[in-house]
N, C-alpha and C positions, 0 to 999 in steps of 0.2 A: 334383382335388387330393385328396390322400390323405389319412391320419391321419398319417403319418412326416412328409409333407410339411409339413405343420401346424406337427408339434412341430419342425421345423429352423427353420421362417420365426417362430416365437414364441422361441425359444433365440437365434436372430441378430439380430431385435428387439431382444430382452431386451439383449444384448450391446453392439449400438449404442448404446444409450439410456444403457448405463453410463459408456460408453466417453463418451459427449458429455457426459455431468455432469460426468463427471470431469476433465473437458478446460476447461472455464470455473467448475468449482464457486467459490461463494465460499470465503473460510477467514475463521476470526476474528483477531482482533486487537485490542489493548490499547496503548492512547495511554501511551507512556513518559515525552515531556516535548515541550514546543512552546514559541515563544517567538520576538522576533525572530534574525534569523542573522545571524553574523559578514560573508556574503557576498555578494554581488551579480551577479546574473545577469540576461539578460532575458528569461528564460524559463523555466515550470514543468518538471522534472525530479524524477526518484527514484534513489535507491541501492538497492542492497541486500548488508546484509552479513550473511557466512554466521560469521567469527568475528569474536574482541575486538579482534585485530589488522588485520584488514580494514577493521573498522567507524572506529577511531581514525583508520589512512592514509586514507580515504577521507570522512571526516567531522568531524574535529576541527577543518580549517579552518572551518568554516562553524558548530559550537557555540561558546557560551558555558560557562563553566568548568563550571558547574553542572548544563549538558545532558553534557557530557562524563564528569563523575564518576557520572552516572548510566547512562553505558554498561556501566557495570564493576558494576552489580547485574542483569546479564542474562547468563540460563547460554545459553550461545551451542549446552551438549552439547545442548540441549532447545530455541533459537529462533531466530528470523532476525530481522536488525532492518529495515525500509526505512524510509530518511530521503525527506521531502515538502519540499522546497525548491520557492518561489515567493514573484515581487512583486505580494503580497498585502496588504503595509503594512495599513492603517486598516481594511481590508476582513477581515483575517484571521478576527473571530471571528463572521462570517459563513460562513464556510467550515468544510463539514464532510465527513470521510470517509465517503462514502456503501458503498463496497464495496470486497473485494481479490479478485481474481480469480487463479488459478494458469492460463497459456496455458507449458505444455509449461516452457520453461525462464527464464521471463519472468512477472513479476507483473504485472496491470495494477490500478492503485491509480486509483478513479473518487470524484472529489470533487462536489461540490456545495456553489451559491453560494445562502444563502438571499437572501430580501429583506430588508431593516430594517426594524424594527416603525413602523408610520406616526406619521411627526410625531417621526424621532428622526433627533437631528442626527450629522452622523459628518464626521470628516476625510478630505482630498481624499490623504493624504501615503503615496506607494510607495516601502515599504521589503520588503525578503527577510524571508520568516518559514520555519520550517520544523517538520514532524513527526515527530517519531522512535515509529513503529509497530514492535510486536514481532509478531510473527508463531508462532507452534509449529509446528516440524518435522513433529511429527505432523500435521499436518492440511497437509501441502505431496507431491505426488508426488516420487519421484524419477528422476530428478536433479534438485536443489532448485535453485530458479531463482536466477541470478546477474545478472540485470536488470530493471529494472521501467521499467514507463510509466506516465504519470498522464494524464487528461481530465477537464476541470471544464465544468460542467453548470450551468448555471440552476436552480434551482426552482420 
């Protein structure tokens, strides 16, 4: 093996490694508002909206007036929103977003359930709660993802 050969297998290296960061990197994200949801499902799911008018069609059933007038203080030019809908009820503020991942044209939003501090009482009652996360463009590939998935994890 050569010295050319070297510098092609550390440059194609190089290349993959970007390439796969790139492909599951995290992004950050900023908790807009949370609270229980107008909705009822039996199953955890995400949205995501790219503008103000997506985000209302696709999300107004399921806020309260309050999470909704709160969609319209987000510049949609500069962020993404994904709503976190799940029956979470009594359990919710146990539940924390642990990561968002960009996969190609798809987010995947990874929660995590902590435990309850011992010797604390808590309610059995399942109701929908949900998360409205703001995302920045900037830190998303494109074409910016038009779906998401979630997975919730134990701690």
């Amino acid at each position: 093996m050569g010295r050319g050969d070297l510098i092609r297998f550390a440059a194609a290296t190089a290349a993959a490694l970007t390439l796969c960061a790139s492909a599951g990197a995290a992004v950050p994200w900023r908790l807009l508002a949370d609270g229980p949801s107008g909705g009822g499902a039996a199953s955890t799911r995400a949205y995501v909206a790219l503008t103000h008018s997506s985000a209302i069609s696709q999300l107004s059933g399921e806020l309260n007036n309050a999470a909704t007038a709160r969609l319209a203080s987000v510049d949609f030019s500069r962020d993404v929103v994904v709503m976190v809908l799940g029956e979470f009820g009594c359990r919710d503020a146990l539940i924390d977003v642990a990561s968002i991942a960009q996969h190609g044209r798809t987010l995947a939003v990874s929660l995590v359930q902590r435990p309850p501090k011992p010797g604390t009482a808590q309610c059995m009652a399942i109701f929908e709660t949900y998360r409205l996360l703001v995302v920045p463009k900037s830190s998303l590939a494109r074409p910016y993802p038009t779906h998401a998935t979630v997975s919730l994890a134990r701690a």
